[in-house]
N, C-alpha and C positions, 0 to 999 in steps of 0.2 A: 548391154541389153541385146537381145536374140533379133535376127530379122522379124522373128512371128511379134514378137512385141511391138518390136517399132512399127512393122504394119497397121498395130491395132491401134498405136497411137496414133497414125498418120489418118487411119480412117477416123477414131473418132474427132479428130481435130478439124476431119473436113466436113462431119454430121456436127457437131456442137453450133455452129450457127444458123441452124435448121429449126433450134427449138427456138422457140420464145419466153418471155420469162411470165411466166402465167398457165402456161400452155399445159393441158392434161396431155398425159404419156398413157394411151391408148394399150391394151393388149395385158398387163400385166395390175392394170386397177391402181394404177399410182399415180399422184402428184408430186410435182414439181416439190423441193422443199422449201419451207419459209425462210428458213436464214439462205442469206446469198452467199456466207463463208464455206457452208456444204456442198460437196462436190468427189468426183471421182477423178484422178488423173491416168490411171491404167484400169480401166473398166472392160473384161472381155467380154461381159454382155453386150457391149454398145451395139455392137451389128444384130444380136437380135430385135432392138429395141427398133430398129430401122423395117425389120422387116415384119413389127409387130403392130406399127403405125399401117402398115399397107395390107395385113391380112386382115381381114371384115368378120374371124370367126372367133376373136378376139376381144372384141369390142364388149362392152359390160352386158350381161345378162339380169337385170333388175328381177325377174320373174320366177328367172329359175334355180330350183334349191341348190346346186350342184355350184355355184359362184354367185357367193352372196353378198353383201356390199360390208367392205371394214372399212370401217371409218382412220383415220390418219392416226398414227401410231405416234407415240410423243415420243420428241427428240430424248433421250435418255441412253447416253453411252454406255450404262451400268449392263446393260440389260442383253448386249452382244455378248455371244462367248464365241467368235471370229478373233483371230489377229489381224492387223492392221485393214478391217474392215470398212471399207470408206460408209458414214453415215447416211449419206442420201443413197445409196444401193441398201443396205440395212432397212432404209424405213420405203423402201417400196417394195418389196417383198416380207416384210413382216404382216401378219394378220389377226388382232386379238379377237381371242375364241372367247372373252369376256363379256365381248359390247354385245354382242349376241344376243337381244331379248327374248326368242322367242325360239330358243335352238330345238329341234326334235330330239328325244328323247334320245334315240339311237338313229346316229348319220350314217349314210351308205360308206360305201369304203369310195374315197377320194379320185383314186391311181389304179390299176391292175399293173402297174407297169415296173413292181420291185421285183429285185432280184430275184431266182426261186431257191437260191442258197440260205435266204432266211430264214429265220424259226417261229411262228406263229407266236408261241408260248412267252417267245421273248420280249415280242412287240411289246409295243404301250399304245395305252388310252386315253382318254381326256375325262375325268371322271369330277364332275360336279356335287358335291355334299351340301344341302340344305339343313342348315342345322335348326331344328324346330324345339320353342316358338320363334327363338329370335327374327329367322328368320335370312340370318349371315350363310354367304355362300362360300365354299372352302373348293379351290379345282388342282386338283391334283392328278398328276402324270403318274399314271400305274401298270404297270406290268398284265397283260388280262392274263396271266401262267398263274399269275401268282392270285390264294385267295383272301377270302371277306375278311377272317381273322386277321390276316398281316396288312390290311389295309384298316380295322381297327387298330393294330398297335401301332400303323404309323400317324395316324387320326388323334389317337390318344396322346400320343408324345407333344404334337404340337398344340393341342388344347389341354396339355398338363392336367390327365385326370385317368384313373385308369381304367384300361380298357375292359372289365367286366360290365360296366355302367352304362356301354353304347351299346343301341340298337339301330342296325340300319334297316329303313325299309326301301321297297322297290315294287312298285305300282302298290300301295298301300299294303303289302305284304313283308313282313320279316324274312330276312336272307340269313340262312345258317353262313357260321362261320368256313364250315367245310368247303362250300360253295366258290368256285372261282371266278374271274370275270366273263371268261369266255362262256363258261355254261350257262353264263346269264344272256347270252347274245350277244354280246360287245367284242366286234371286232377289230383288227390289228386299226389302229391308228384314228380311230373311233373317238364317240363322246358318247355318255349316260350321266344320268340325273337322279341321284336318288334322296333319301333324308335320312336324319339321323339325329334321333334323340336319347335323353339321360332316362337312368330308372331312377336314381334320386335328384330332379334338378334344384331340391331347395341345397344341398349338402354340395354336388357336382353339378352347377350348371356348366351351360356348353356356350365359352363366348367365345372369339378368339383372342388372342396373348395380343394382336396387333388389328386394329381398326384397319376395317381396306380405308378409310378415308383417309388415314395417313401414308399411303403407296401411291405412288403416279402409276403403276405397274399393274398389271394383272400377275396371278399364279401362274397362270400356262395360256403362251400364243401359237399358234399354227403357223408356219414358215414355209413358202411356198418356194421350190428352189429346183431348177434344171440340171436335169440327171447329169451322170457323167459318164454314160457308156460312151465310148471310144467308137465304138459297133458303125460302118458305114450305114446300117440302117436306120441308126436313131437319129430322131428332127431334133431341130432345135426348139420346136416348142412342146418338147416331150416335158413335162415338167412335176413333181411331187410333193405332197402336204407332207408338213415333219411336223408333231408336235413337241417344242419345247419348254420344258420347266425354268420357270425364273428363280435363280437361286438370289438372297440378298442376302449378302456377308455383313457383319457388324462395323466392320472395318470400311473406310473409304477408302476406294480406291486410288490410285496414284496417280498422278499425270504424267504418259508416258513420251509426250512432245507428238509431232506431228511433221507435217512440209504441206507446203502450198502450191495450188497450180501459177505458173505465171504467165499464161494467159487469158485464163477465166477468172482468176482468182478464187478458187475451190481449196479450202482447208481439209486436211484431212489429220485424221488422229488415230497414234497408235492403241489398241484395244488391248486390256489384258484377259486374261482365262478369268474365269472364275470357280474353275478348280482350286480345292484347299489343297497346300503343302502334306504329303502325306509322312504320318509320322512312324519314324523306326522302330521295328518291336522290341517292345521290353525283356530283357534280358534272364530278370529278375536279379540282376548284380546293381548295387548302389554305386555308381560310378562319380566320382569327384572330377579326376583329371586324365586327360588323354596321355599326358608322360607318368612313363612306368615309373616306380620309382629303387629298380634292379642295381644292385651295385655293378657296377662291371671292371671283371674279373682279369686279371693278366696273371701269366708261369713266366717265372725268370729264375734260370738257373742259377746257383748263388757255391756252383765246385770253382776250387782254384787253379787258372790255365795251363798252371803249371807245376810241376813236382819240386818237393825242396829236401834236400840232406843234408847231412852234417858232416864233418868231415876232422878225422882223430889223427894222431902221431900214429906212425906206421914205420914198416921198412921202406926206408926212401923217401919217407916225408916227415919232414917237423913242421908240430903247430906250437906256437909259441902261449904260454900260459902267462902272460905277464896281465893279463885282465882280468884273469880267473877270480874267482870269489869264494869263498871258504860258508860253507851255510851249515848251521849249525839247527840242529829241532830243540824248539822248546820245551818246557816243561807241560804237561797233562792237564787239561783244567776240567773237573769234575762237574755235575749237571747241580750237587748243592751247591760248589761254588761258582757258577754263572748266574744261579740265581739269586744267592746271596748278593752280586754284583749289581745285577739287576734291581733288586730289590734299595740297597744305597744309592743308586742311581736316580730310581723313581722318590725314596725319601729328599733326594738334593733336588728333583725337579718341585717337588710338592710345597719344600721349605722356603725356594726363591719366591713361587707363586703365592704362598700365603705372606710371604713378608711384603709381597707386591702389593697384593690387594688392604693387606693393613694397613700398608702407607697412604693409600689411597681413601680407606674408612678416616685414618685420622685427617687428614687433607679436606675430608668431608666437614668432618668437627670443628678444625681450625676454622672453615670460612663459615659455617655457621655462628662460632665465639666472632668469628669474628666482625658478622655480621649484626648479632644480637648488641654488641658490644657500641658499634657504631649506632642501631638504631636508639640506644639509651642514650649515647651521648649526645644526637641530636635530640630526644626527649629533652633531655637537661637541660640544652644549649637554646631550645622553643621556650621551655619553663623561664630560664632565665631573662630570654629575649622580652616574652611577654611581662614578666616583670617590671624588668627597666622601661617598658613602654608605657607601663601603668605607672611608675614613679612622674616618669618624663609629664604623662600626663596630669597628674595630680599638679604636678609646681606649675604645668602652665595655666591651669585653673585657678591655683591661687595666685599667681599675677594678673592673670587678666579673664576673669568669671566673666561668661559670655549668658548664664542660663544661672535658673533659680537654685537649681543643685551645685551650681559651683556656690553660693553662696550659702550653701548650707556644711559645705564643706571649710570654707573659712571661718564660721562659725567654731565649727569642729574644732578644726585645730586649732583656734584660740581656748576653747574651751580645755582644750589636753594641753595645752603648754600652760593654763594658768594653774591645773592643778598638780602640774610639776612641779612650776616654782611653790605654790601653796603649802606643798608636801615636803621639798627641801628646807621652806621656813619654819614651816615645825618641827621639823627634828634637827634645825639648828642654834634656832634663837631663842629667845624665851624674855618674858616683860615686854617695856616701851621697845627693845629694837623689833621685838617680833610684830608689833604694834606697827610702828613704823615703816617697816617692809612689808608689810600688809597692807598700809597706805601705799606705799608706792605703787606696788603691785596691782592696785584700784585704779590709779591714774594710768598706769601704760593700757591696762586693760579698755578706759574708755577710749584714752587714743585711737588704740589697735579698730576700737567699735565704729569711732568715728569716721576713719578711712575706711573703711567697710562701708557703712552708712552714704559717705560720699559716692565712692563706686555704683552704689546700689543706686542711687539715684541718678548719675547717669546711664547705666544701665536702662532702667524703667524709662526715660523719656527714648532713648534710642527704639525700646521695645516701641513703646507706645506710637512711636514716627512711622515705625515698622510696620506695626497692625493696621494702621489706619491708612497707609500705600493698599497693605492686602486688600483690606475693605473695600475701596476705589475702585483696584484693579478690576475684583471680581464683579462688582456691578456694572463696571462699563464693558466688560467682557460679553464679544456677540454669542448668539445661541452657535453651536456646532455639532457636527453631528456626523457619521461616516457611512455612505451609501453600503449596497450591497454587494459593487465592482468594487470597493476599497477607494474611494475618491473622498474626498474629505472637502466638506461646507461647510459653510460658515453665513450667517443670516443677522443681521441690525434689524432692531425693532425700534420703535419712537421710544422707548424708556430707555434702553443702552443709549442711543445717542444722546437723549438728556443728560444721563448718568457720565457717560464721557465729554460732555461739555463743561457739568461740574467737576469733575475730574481735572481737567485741565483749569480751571479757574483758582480749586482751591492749589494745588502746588503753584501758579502764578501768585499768591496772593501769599503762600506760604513761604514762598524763594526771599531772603534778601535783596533789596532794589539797588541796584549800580548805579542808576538815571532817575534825577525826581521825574522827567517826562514820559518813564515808563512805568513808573509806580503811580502815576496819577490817570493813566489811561487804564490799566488794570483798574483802579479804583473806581470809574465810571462806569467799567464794563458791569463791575457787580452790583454797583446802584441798579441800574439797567434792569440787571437780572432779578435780581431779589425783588424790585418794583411790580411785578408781574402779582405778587400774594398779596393779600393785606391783610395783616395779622399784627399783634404784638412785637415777636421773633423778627419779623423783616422790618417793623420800624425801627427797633434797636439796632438793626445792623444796619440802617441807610441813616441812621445819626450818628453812630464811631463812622462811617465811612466822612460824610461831610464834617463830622471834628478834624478826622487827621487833614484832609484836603487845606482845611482853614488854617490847621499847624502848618504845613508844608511850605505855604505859601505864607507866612509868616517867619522863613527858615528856620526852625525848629533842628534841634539838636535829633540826627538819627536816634540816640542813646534815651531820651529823653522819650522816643517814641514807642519804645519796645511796649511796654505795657498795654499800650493802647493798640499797636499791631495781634499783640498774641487775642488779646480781647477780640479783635475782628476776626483772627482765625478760629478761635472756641463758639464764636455764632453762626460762622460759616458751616463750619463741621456738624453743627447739630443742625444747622439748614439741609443740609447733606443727607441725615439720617433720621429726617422725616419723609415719612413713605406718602405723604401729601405733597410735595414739593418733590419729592424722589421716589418713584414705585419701584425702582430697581432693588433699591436698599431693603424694601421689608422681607426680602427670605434671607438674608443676612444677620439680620440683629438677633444677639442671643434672646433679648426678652420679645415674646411676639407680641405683636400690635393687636390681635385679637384676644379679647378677654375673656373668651369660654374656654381659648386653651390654656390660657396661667392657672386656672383652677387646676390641671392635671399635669402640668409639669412644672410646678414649683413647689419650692419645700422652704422651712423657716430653721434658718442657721439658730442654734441656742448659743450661739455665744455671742455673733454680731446683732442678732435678732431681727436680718434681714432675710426677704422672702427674695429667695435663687433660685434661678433654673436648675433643673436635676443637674446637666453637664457639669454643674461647677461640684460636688460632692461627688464623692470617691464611693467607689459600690464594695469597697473592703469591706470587713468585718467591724472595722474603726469608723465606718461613717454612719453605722449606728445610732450614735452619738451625734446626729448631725450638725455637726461640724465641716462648715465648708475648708476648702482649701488654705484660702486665705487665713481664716483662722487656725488652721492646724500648724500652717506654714509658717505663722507670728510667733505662735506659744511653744512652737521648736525654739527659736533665735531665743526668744526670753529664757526656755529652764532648761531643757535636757541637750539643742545642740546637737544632735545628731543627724551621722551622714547617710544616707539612702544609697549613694553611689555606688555602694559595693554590690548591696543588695540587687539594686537595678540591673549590675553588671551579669550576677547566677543567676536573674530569671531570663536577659536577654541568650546568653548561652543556654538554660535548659531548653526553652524554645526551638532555639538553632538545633540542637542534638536532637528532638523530640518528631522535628518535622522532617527531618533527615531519616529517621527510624520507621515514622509514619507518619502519612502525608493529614492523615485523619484526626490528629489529634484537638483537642479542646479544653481539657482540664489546665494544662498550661497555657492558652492561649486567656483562661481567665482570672488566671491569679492575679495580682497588682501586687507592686512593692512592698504594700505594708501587710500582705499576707505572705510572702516571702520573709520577712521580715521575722512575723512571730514563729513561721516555722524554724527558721532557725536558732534564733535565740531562746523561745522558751519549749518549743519540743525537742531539739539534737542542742541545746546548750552553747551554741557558737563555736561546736569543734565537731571534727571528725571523729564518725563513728570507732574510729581502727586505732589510731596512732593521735588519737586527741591534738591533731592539730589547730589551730585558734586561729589563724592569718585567712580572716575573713576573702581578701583577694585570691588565695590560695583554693578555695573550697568551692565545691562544687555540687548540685543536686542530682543525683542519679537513678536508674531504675532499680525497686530490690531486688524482686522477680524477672528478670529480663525477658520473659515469653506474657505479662502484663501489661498493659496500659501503666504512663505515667499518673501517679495522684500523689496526696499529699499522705493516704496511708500507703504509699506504695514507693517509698522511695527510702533513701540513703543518704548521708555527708558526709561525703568523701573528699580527701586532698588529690590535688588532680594522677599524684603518684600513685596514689592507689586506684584511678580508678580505670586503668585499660585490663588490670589484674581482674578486677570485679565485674567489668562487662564483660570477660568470657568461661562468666560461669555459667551452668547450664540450671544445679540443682543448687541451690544455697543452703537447702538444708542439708544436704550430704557435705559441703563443703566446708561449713563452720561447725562453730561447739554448740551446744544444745544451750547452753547457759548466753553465750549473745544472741543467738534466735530467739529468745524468749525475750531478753533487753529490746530488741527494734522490734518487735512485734506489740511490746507495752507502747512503745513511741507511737507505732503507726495507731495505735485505740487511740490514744490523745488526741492525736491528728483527728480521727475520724466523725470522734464525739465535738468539734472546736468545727471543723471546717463544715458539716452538717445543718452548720445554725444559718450558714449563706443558701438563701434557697438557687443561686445560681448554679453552685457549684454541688449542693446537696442532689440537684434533676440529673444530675450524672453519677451520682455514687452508687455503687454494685450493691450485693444485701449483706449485710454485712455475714458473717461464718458462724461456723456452730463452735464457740469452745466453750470450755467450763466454766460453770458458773463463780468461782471461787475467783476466778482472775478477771471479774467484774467488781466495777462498785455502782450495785443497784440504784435506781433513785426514781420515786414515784411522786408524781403530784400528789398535793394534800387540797381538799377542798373545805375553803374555812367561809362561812354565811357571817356576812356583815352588814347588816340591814336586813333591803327586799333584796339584795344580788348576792350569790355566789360567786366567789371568787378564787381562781386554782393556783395554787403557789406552788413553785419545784423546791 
């Protein structure tokens, strides 16, 4: 630091506890600032401030126009365009020409005391734009050289509207563009006030792009700052009004750090410009990259350093030839024969490459055979699997029938083994032995009937033990149900609980006893219970209960009690499955307890000539004839014997295939067995369309049309071999002969006219086609009168 500096510090360091903290600073219209971190550390004005406190001509002039009161300038670093300008010097010499209520039109000139090297023209102004109606005021710093026009188009720029549409006026008068500022009166460093409105404001009003109520800042402030002539004649309170324009950048500006005093504790802060980076003129070249991208270039001689010669037998010298070599010229070779060469050349390259790439076509071929060859053999090898699995299956059915089809199946083939042996006997005996082997053949047959018979009858009580757990379960089963989050409830009512009370009673009662003393407390418990009704049904069962008691305790043979155990289970059970004693149980039972619905879901069996719920009758074509189950399922065993399982088996696969193809289908999900049944025996004959294959487990129902819905006119039977050939055809009638399209199209009428008569399956059948009449057989009702009623017969 200079002497002159550190004098300035040393003075002001000896003025600094002179102020107070409060204290107006007299001479220059400034206070103290609010923050106590603001502060000056090298201030060269300090000494006039000292001798500005003590001069009286300084002191505020309230009255007069020439120093007029600015109110406190808000702290806002933005708004210096100084470097490292300390703030509290900044905001006491700054003076907004904004706050200004009531500024005169045009203000005297401030100073006489600038330079006279200036240029009038160049000066600036302070120029105030009232934009009318709004009412918004706009103060811009303007050149008074320059005129009206160019302070329209800098007008227009920042209220984005163009500038043929502004009119400014000036004491209620319109100012030509021509017009400059000075010729209007406004001089160098001045302020004027004028307005300025739109000629279309509905289309271009005039607002501005940015509310002043979003600015801490005025446009332009006046800055009041002590000259700098050197001159021993100028005072130090020679001093000048500058008006400065606030520029605000978009950008924030940086923090450029700062230092502190450390004896006052005055913060001060680095200031930047607010000068824009100016940008380098365009070239008009598209420039990428600053590195050229020149090859760079080197000469290098490339003569040899040295000279070389040879050296021959001479006078006075021998060279020895013992390494010489004897070079002999070849024969001629002509431009036909290089190219003839050429030409073999290019045939032996051409001939390697094609025997290359053939090796490679066949290469192709082989893994293809050889992949076809592999996927048929695993065809085969699946064909065959599933066979023996359907064998395996059948024999374990007939040792141990678990279901009503396996007993239809041992029927079966009692039935084809008797008429094996039937058929060897006559074509080998004849008279009493054929007589007599006929007899015998009667006897094995009822054997065979009998162990069936027995079987079947365990069976049916195991069935029967079975449904009646199902039964229990589901009525003691609580209600459940699965929230919205996915949480799963579950809710007991006073009827489950009953129903699982009975539950647990009847399996106690149905268990074999290990202990008389826990088969007779069981026995109590249901006296107990059942005593609760009074009825018929509950006296019966509280008089077997006190017989057995009275046997028990007479020691009575377990063996001897059975009859009378099962007896108290058969009244229990129908205790159970009254909805008076059990309300659980009546949405359970097939026949309802209300009598207005039996009227519309029961039907009367013609053969048992009982009245059955619909469920038990088959909705085939065969239950027509209604004929329940049970009867249909008796008068198989007694005359024809036949087995369903195959059949069950091609509908449960068409299904599988159909819902795989589409997820929509319906026609197959309504067939039943015994319409599978007819279709194959009496429309496709029990063989394959193709290759009259007969091996019922072998065949299959397929689509004919594959771009079709499955139906019963719209299909094929086929053996499983033929049928991945058949699904990838596209057109069937280009595919086959005209003479079998015409044979399965006769099938599919048969189909169409038979399965029509089901109205289930008829509400889905298409209309049927237009073909000739000749390949129909017409058939009209006849109307024949027999009595008062007509009657229509086909």
């Amino acid at each position: 630091m200079s002497e002159e500096n550190a004098q300035t510090v040393e003075q002001k360091e000896s003025q600094e506890p002179e102020i107070e903290e409060g204290e107006i600073m007299e001479g220059n219209t400034m206070e103290k600032p609010q923050s106590p971190e603001v502060g000056s550390l090298d201030d060269p004005l300090e000494d006039d401030k000292q001798q500005q406190r003590e001069d009286p001509e300084h002191q505020e002039h309230p009255e007069d126009p020439e120093h007029p009161e600015h109110p406190e300038h808000p702290e806002d670093p933005t708004t210096c365009a100084a470097t490292c300008c300390p703030l509290k010097q900044f905001s006491e010499v700054v003076e907004e020409a904004e706050t200004q209520a009531n500024l005169p039109e045009v203000t005297e000139q401030t100073e006489e005391s600038q330079s006279s090297g200036d240029d009038v023209g160049t000066s600036t102004a302070t120029v105030k734009v009232v934009l009318v109606p709004e009412g918004h005021v706009m103060t811009v710093a303007f050149a008074i050289g320059l005129s009206i026009g160019e302070l329209k188009q800098h007008l227009a720029s920042e209220l984005r509207v163009p500038p043929e549409v502004l009119h400014i006026f000036l004491d209620g008068q319109v100012v030509e563009d021509q017009q400059a500022l000075m010729d209007l009166g406004v001089r160098p460093h001045g302020s004027t006030r004028m307005e300025m409105s739109s000629a279309d404001p509905h289309i271009y009003p005039l607002r501005p792009v940015r509310p002043p109520e979003h600015d801490n800042m005025p446009d332009v402030i006046t800055v009041r700052v002590q000259r700098g002539d050197e001159s021993p004649t100028s005072s130090l309170n020679d001093f000048q009004e500058v008006v400065v324009e606030i520029q605000r950048p978009p950008q924030r500006k940086p923090f450029l750090g700062g230092y502190k005093h450390r004896l006052t504790g005055t913060v001060y802060h680095h200031a930047g410009t607010q000068t824009h980076p100016q940008r380098r003129p365009d070239r008009g070249v598209e420039v990428f990259s600053r590195d050229t991208q020149t090859v760079e270039m080197r000469v290098q001689s490339q003569q040899c350093p040295a000279d070389v010669s040879t050296q021959m037998t001479g006078i006075g010298c021998y060279v020895s030839c013992t390494n010489d070599k004897l070079l002999t010229p070849g024969g001629y070779t002509t431009a036909t024969e290089y190219h003839e060469r050429r030409l073999k050349a290019v045939i032996r390259l051409q001939a390697a490459a094609r025997c290359w790439l053939a090796k490679q076509a066949v290469g192709r071929l082989r893994q293809d055979r050889d992949r076809r060859l592999a996927w048929l053999e695993a065809q085969e090898r699946r064909r065959k699997e599933e066979k023996d699995e359907q064998l395996r299956d059948r024999r374990r059915r007939w040792k141990d029938p678990q279901k009503r089809e396996d007993f239809n199946l041992l029927y079966h083939a009692l039935d084809k083994w008797r008429k094996e042996e039937e058929q060897l006997i006559n074509a080998t005996l004849r008279g009493a032995e054929r007589k007599a082997a006929l007899c015998s053949l009667l006897d094995q047959e009822l054997e065979y009937i009998q162990n069936i018979g027995h079987k079947q009858i365990i069976f049916n009580k195991a069935n029967a033990d079975r449904s009646i757990g199902i039964l229990l379960d589901k009525s003691a089963a609580p209600y459940h149900w699965r929230t919205a989050k996915g949480k799963h409830i579950e809710m007991d009512t006073v009827n489950t609980i009953r129903a699982r009370e009975l539950r647990d009673l009847y399996n106690d009662i149905s268990t074999p006893p290990i202990k008389q003393s826990d088969r007779l407390q069981v026995l109590m418990t249901l006296k107990h219970t059942v005593k609760e009704h009074n009825c018929q049904l509950t006296r019966d069962l509280v008089d077997l209960v006190d017989r057995e008691v009275d046997l028990m305790t007479r020691c009575v043979k377990a063996s001897s009690l059975e009859g009378l155990r099962q007896r108290i289970n058969t009244l229990l059970l129908q205790y159970i499955k009254t909805p008076a004693f059990n309300p659980q149980v009546a949405k359970l039972l097939k026949v309802s307890q209300d009598v207005s619905q039996l009227k519309n879901n029961m039907l009367l069996c013609r053969s048992c000539h009982r009245y059955l719920p619909t469920s038990s009758f088959s909705p085939a074509l065969s239950s027509l004839e209604r004929r329940c189950r049970d009867c249909a399922h008796l008068d198989n065993i007694a005359r024809n014997r036949d087995d369903f399982s195959c059949y069950k088996h091609i509908l449960k696969r068409l299904r599988a295939d159909e819902q795989l193809i589409c997820k929509d289908a319906k026609i197959p999900f309504l067939m039943q067995v015994e319409d599978i049944r007819y279709l194959i025996e009496v429309i496709w004959s029990k063989q394959s369309a193709l290759l009259a294959c007969s091996d019922l487990y072998n065949l299959v129902l397929v689509r004919w049309d594959q771009l079709k819905d499955w139906s019963p006119w719209n299909c094929i039977l086929l053996a499983k071999e033929e049928t991945p050939a058949h699904s990838q055809l596209r057109d069937v009638y280009k595919a086959y002969e005209a003479e079998f399209v015409r044979r399965i199209e006769q099938r599919h009428m048969l189909a169409r006219q038979h399965f029509s008569q089901i109205p289930v399956i008829a509400a889905h059948m298409d209309p049927e086609p237009h073909v000739a009449l000749g390949n129909h057989l017409v058939s009209k009702p006849i109307a024949t009168a027999t009595g008062k009623h007509a009657r229509h017969t086909p």
